[in-house]
N, C-alpha and C positions, 0 to 999 in steps of 0.2 A: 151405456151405448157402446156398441163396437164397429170399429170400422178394420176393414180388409182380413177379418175373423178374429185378430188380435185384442184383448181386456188389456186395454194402456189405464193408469191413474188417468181419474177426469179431473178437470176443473171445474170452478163452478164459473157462470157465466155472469154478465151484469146482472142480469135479470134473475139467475139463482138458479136458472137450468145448468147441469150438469154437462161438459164439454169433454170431449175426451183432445188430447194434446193434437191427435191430427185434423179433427173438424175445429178447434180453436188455431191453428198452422192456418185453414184454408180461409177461416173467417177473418185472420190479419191480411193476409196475401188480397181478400178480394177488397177489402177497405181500400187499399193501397191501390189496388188498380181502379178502384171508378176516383180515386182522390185523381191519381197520375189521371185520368180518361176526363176530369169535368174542367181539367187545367187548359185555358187559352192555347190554339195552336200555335200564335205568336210567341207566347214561351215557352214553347218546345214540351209540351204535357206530352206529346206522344215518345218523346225522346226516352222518359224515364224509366215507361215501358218497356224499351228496349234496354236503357243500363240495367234496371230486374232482370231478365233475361240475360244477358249477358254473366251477371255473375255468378245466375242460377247455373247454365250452362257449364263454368268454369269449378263449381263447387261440385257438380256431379261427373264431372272429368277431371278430376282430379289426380287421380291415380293411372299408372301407367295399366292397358288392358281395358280402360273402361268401355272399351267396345264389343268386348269379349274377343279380342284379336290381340295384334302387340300395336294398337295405339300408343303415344305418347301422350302424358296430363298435358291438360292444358294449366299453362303458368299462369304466374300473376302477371309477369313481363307481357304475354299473348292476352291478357284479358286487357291489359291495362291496350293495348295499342286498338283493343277493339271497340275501347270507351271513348280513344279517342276520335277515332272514325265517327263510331254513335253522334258525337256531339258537334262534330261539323258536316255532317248530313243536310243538306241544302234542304231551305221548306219546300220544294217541291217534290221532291225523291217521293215513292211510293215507298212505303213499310218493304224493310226486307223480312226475309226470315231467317234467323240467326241457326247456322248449324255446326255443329264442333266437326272440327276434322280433325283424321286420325294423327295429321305429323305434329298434333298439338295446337293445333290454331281453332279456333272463332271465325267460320268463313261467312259473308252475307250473301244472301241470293234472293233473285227474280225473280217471279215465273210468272209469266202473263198466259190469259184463255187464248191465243194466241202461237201459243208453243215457243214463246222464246224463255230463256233463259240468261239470267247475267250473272255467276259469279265472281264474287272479291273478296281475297281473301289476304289481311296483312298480316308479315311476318317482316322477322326482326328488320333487316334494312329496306325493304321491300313491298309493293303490293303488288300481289298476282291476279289477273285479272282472265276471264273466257268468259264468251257469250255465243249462244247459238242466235242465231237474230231469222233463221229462214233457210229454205235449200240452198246448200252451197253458201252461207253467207255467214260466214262463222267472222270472231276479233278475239284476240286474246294479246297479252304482254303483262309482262312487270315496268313497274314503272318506281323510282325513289319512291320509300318510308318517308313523309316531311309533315314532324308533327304540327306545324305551324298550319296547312294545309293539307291534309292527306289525301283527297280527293283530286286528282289527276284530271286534266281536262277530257283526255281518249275515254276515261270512266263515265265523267258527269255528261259529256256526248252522248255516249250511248243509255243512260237514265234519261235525258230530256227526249230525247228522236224517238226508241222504243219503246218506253215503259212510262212514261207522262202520262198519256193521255190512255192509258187502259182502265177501263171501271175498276175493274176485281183488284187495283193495283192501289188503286188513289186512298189517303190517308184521309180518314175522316175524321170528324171532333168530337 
């Protein structure tokens, strides 16, 4: 079998079909997300999702340029503050979507059918935070890094007000 034109060594499968290393990469990867996707939302199954992501993210940013600009890698220090965020994520929050920026961080973002936007994005002592909420109705600030809590209330304000109650937003099980 070939995938992306490339003859990689195959493996062989349970079943004794033949795997080549990248369709056996996708067939771990997709176990692991309906494992993560069939987990009670009460224990955070959707959470896992995003720490996969997160350090998919950081393993493919890795290296300085990975934008094909002069980005900066993202660290483990910048991954690790963004597991921590992941993991006190109130059950209500809608899914963000996890995007690297270039000064090296892990930013989270919103975006509702609605045209708003909420990015949050933690760096070393600090969370930076901008939201477009409507004409003329912009919020934006830093606010203390506090691992104990990292989620600011001006933050989790504007997740319950504007992005709660959006369909396209809501996290499902």
């Amino acid at each position: 079998m070939k995938l992306s034109g490339k003859s990689k060594t195959s493996l062989p499968s349970p079943s004794g079909e033949v795997l080549t290393p990248e369709l056996d990469e996708y067939l771990v990867r997709r176990r692991s997300a309906i494992s993560h996707a069939r987990e009670p939302m009460s224990l955070g199954g959707w959470k896992y999702a995003l720490f996969d992501e997160a350090r998919e993210i950081a393993e493919e940013c890795s290296e300085s340029g990975w934008d094909g600009y002069e980005s900066a890698p993202i660290s483990e220090e910048a991954l690790r503050r963004s597991l921590i965020l992941i993991d006190a994520l109130p059950d209500f929050s809608p899914l963000p979507e996890l995007v690297p920026a270039p000064e090296g961080e892990i930013a989270f973002e919103w975006n509702s059918d609605n045209e708003r936007t909420l990015s949050v994005t933690p760096k070393t002592d600090k969370v930076v935070y901008a939201a477009f909420l409507g004409v003329n109705h912009t919020k934006c600030g830093k606010v203390p890094f506090d691992e104990s809590w990292p989620w600011h209330e001006d933050i989790l304000t504007i997740l319950s007000r504007y992005f709660q109650d959006d369909e396209s937003l809501l996290l499902s099980a």
